[in-house]
N, C-alpha and C positions, 0 to 999 in steps of 0.2 A: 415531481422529480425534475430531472433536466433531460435537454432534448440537444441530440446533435443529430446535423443533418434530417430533421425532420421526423425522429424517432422519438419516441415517448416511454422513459424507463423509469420502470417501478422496483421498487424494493421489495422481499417477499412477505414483508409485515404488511406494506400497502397495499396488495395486491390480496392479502387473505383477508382483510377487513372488508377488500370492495368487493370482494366474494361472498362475505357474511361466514369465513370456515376456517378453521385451526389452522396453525400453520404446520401442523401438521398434518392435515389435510390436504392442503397447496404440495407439499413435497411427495404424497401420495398421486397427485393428479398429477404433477411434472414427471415423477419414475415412472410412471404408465405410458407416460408419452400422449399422456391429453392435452397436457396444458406445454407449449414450446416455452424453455427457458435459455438464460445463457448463463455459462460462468466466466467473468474475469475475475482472473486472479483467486481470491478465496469469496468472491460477493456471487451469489447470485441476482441476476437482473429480468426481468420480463415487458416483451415489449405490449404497452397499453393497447394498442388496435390487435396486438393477437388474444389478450385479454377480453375484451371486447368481443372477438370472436367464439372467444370457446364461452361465452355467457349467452351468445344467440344461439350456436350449438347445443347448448341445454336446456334449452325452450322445451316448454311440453306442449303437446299439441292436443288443442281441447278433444274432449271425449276420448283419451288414451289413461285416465289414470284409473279409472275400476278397472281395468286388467292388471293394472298395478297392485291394487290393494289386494287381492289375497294373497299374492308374494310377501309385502308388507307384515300382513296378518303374521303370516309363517314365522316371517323372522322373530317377530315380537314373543312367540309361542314359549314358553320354560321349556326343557328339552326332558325327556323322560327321566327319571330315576335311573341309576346304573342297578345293576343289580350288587347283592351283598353279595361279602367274600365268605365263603365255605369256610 
């Protein structure tokens, strides 16, 4: 994209692709306040080095993800049967 004064702004299509995640996704991590974005006008813009950042922020750090995985497990799990209506 173009860069003024030494910034580097992405659009939120280029920014979810270098993500590898929906962009739907990208507008879920920006309302959470993960990911800093800006708005001019009706565009949203995010700056590449804060990109950058939140992609080193999501590093996993080896030997933490079998604690993961049974969370994982769970989610994956079918949720019980409701029961029938009377």
């Amino acid at each position: 994209m173009s860069s003024s004064a030494g910034i580097v702004w992405l659009n939120t299509a280029e920014t979810a692709r270098r993500l590898g995640v929906t962009p739907r996704t990208l507008y879920r991590f920006i309302d959470e306040g993960q990911l800093p974005a800006y708005r001019f006008g009706r565009v949203i813009r995010l700056k590449e080095s804060e990109v950058e950042d939140f992609i080193e922020r999501c590093r996993i750090a080896p030997g933490t993800l079998e604690s993961d995985s049974s969370a994982e497990a769970q989610v994956g799990e079918p949720a019980s049967p409701r029961p029938a209506r009377a």
